[in-house]
C-alpha positions as CSV (number, residue, x, y, z in Angstrom):
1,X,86.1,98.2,109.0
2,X,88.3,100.2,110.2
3,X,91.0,99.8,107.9
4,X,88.5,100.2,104.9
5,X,87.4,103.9,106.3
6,X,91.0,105.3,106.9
7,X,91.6,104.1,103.4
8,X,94.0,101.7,104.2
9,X,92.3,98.8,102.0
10,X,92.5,98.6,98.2
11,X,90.5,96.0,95.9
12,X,92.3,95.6,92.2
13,X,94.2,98.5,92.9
14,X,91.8,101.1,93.8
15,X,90.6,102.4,97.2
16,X,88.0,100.5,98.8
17,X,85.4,103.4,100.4
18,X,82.5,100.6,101.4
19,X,82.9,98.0,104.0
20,X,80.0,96.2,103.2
21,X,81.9,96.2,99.5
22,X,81.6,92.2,98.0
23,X,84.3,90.5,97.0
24,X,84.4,87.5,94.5
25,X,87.3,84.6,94.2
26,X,90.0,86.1,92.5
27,X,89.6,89.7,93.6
28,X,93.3,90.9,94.5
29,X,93.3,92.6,98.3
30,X,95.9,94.9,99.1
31,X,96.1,95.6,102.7
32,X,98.5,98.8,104.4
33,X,99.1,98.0,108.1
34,X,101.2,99.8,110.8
35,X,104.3,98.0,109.9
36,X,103.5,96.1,106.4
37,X,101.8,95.8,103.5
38,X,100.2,92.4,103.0
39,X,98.7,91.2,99.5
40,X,96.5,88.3,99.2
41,X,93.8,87.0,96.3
42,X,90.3,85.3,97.5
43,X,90.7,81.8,95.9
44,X,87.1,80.9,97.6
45,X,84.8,81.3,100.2
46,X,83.0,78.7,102.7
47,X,79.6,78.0,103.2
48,X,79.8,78.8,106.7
49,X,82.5,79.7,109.3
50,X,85.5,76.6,109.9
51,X,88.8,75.7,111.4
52,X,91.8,77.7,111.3
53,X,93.0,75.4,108.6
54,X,90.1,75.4,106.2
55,X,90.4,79.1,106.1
56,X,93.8,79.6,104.9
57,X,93.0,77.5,101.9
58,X,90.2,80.6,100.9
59,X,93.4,82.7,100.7
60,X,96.8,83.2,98.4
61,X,99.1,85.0,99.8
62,X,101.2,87.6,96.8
63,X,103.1,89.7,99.0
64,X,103.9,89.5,103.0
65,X,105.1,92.2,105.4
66,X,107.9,94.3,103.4
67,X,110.3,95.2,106.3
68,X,110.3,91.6,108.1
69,X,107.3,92.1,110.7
70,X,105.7,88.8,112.3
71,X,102.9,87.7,110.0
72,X,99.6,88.4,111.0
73,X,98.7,84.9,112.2
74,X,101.1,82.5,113.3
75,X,101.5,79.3,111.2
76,X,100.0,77.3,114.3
77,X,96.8,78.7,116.2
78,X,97.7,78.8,119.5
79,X,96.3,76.4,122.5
């Protein structure tokens, strides 16, 4: 939420101002964090909450972090 009211989130290329703002598979997200700027497209969504592994099937990611960063989750969950 956060993110969304600095301005820091973008859906298709324009600013999103609404947190509660639906998406729909397909939507493009662009995301400007501290030290990258991640892009990823909703392929889907689940019909309730589920593994680490289910959930990075919901996502495509376009673009990672520009300058090299650490991704934002590692390729493992940890412990």
């Amino acid at each position: 939420m956060q993110l969304v009211e600095e301005g820091h989130v973008r859906v298709a290329s324009k600013r999103v101002a609404n947190p509660a703002l639906g998406l729909k598979p397909g939507d493009v997200l662009t995301l400007a964090l501290p030290h990258a700027t991640l892009v990823v497209r909703v392929t889907a969504f689940a019909a309730r909450r589920g593994s680490y592994e289910q959930a990075q099937t919901l996502y495509e990611v376009l673009s990672g972090p520009e300058r090299g960063d650490a991704p934002l989750a590692p390729d493992e969950p940890a412990g």
